[in-house]
N, C-alpha and C positions, 0 to 999 in steps of 0.2 A: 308450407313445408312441414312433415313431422316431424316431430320434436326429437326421435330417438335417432333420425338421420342425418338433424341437422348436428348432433352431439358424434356422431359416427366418427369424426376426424378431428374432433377439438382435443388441442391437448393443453391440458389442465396446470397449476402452478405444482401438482402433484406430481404430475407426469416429469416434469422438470427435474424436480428433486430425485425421485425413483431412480430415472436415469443415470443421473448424474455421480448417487449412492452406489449403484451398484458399478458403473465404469470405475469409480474408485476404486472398490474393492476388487474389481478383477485387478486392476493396474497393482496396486500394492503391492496383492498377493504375487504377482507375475514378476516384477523387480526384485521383487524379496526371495524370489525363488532363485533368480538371476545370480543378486548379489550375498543369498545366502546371510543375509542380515535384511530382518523383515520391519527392525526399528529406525535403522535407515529409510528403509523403501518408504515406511509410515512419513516419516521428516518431509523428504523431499515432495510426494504425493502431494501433502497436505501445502506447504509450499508452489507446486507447481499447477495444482487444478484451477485456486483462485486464477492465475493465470489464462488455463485454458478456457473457462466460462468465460471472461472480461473478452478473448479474441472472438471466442464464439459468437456471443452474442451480439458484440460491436459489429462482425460481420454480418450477422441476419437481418436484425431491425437496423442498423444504419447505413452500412456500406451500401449493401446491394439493395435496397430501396432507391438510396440516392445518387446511384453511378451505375450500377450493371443493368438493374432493369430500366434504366435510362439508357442506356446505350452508349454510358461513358466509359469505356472499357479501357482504354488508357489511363484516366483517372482511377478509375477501381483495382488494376493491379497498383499502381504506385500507392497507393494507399492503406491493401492490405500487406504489402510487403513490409512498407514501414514499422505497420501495425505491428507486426511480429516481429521486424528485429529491435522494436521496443520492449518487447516483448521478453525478448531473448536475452538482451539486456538488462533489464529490471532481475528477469530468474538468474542470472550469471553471477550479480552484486549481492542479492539473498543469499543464495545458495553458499557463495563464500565466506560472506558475513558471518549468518546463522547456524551455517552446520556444518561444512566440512571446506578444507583448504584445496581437494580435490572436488572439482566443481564437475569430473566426466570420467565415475571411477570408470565406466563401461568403454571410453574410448579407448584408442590406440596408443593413448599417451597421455600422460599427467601433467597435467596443467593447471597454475594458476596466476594465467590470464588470460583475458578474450582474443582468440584465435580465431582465422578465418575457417579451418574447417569446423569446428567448435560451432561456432555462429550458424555457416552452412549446414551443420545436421543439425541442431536445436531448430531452426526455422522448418526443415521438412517437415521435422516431428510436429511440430506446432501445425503446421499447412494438415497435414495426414489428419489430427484432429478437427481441425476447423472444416475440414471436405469431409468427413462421416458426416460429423455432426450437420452440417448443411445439407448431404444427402436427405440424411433424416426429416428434415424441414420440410426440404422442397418436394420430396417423396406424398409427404402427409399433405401438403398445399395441394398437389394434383391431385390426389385422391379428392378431398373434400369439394375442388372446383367441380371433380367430372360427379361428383355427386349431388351438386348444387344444380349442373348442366341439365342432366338428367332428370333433375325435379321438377324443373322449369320446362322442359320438353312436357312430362309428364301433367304438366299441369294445363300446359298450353292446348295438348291433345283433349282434357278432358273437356277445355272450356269450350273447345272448339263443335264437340261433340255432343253439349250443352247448346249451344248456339245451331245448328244443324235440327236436332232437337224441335227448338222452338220454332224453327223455318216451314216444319212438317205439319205441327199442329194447326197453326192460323190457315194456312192452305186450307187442310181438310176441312176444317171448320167453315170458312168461306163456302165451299160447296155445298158441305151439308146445308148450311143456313139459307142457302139458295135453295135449295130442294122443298126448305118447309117455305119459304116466300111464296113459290109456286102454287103449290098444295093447299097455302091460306086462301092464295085470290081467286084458287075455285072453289072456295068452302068446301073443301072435301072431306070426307070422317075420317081417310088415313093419319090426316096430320096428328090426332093424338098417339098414333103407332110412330108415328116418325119420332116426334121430339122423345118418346120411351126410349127406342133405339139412341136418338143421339145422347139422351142423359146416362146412358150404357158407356157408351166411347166417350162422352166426356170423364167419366170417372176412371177409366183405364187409362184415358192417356192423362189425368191429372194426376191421379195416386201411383201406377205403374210402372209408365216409364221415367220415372226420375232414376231405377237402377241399371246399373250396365247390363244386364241379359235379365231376360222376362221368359217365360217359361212358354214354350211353343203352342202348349193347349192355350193360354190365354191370348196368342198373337192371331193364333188360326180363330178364335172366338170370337177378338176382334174387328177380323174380318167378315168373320158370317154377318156380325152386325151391320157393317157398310155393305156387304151387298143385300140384306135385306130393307136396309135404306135406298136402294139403288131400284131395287124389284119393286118398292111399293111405287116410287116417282115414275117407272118407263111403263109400270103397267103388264100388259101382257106381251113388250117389245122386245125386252130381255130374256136371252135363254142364258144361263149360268150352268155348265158342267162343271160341277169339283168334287175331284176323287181322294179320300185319304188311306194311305196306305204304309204298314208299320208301326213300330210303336213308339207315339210320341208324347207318350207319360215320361216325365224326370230327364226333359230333353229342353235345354236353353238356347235364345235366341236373343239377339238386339231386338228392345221393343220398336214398334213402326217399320220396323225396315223389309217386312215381306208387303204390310199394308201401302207402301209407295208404290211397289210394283201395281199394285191392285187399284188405285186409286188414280197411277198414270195410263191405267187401260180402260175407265170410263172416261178419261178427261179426253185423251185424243182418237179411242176409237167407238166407244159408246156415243157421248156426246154429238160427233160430228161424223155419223151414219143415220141416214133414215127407215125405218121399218124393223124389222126384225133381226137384231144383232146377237150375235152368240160370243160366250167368252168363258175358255178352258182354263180349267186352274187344277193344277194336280201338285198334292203334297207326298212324298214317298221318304221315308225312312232307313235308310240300310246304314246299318251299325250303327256309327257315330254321325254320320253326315244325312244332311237333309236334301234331297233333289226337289225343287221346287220349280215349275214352268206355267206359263201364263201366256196364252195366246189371243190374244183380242185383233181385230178386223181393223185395215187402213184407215187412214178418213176417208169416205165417199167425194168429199169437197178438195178438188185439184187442189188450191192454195195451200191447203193445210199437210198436204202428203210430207213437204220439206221440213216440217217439223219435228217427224220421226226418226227420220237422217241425222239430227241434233239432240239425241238422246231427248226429245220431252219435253224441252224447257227445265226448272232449275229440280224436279223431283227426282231425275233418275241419276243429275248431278250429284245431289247433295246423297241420296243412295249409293254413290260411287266415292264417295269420302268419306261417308260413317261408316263402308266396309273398309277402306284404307285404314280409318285412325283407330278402328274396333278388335281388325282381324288380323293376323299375322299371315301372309302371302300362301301359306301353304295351306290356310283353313279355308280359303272358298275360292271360286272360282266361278265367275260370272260372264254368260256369254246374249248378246242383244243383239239378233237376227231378222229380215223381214224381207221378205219379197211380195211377189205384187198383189197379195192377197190379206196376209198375217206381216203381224209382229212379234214375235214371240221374244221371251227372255226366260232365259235356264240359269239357273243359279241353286249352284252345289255347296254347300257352307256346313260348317262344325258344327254342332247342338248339344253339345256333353259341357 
């Protein structure tokens, strides 16, 4: 969590005091204005606050710990009610004691002794402070929870996209590393063009994508990489159309996530067609968004056609969840189409 979010909601022994200074000082001045003697209002204040913090507090960290958020809600009024007409009590004996014989110059009548309405407005007063003052509390506790909530979402997203991530790389890797297996057991010269190429994409995808958007020139480069890894294995069997159009200089993208498409269109329809297979690949540009489409050929092989029905196996999966966890709903829009020829996938996404 960072450090300056996890401090966002903490309230400090300073924060306490501040508070508490400055409620004085309105209260004083506000009594004093009332009763037109501000070295009374000063008396009683000073007198009545220790009071108000002892309720306060006893309410935040004890009460409601040990009875409201328990769900002892019968216990928790009987005990903050008492709380306070001990309360009222204790202030009723001071206040007579220490500083004046009229212990309510502000009520309807002068009194000195404890009265039932007496006691019924001091308790209010008391309750009206003790419910700010826990507003306040419980105010700042949601905050920090849904801030905590939040981070925890936020972190879980990114692990998750981490993990997805790694899911991509060992695939592709697998592949390629098949391609040069092949290429060795016919002693062929391509192979030191292959492993050149894959020492290419091995570095983009170790250095590269470890950040959350890669810059579109180097995703589209990473692809011309695999399909010239692709063209040297099929030989003269591969025809590769791709067209770029627009401009996609200072334009970002999730790294891997066009190279899936690309890489699930030799796996299920290169791989498992014989002879002469074609595969369209067009990158277009307009304004902020990138139109990108990929059409490669069925499998030839009945068994295999049901696999396309099921997005691919787990590539166009995990491509359908690093755009959920990456992109916000209204920045792309992916559609995976095929009838009995193609397959094609269209996919319109944000690049800015």
């Amino acid at each position: 969590m960072n450090f300056k979010s996890g401090r966002l909601y903490r309230i400090s022994f300073w924060h306490h005091i501040i508070f508490w200074c400055v409620y004085f000082l309105f209260n004083t001045f506000r009594w004093g204005i009332y009763f037109n003697d501000y070295l009374y209002s000063l008396k009683t204040n000073f007198l009545g606050f220790p009071i108000h913090i002892a309720l306060c507090y006893f309410n935040i960290y004890f009460l409601m710990p040990k009875f409201l958020f328990k769900k002892k809600y019968v216990s928790y009024g009987i005990l903050i009610l008492s709380a306070i007409f001990l309360m009222v009590l204790a202030k009723f004996n001071l206040t007579y004691f220490l500083i004046s014989n009229d212990v309510w110059p502000e009520g309807p009548e002068t009194i000195n002794a404890l009265t039932l309405n007496y006691t019924v407005d001091m308790m209010i007063g008391e309750l009206y402070v003790i419910t700010f003052v826990t507003a306040i509390k419980v105010t700042l506790d949601f905050l920090k929870e849904q801030k905590r909530v939040a981070d925890l979402e936020r972190n879980q997203l990114e692990t998750e996209l981490l993990f997805l991530k790694t899911q991509i790389s060992p695939h592709f890797f697998f592949n390629t590393l098949n391609n040069i297996h092949s290429l060795a057991l016919e002693k062929s010269n391509k192979t030191p063009k292959v492993i050149l190429r894959l020492s290419e994409l091995m570095r983009y995808l170790l250095y590269e994508t470890k950040y959350e958007r890669q810059s579109l020139e180097n995703e589209i480069l990473c692809i011309q990489n695999y399909l010239d890894l692709e063209k040297i294995r099929h030989d003269g069997l591969l025809k590769i159309n791709m067209s770029i159009s627009g401009d996609i200089q200072e334009k970002n993208i999730a790294p891997i996530l066009l190279l899936t498409f690309v890489e699930n269109a030799f796996k299920h329809g290169v791989n498992k067609n014989i002879g002469i297979v074609k595969i369209d690949i067009d990158f277009t540009v307009e304004g902020d968004f990138l139109y990108f489409t990929i059409k490669n050929p069925l499998p030839a092989v009945t068994e295999f056609k049901n696999e396309v029905n099921h997005s691919s196996g787990i590539g166009l999966e995990n491509v359908k969840k690093r755009l959920n966890l990456g992109y916000n709903q209204n920045d792309y829009k992916l559609t995976i189409t095929s009838d009995s020829e193609k397959f094609t996938v269209n996919l319109k996404i944000k690049v800015v």
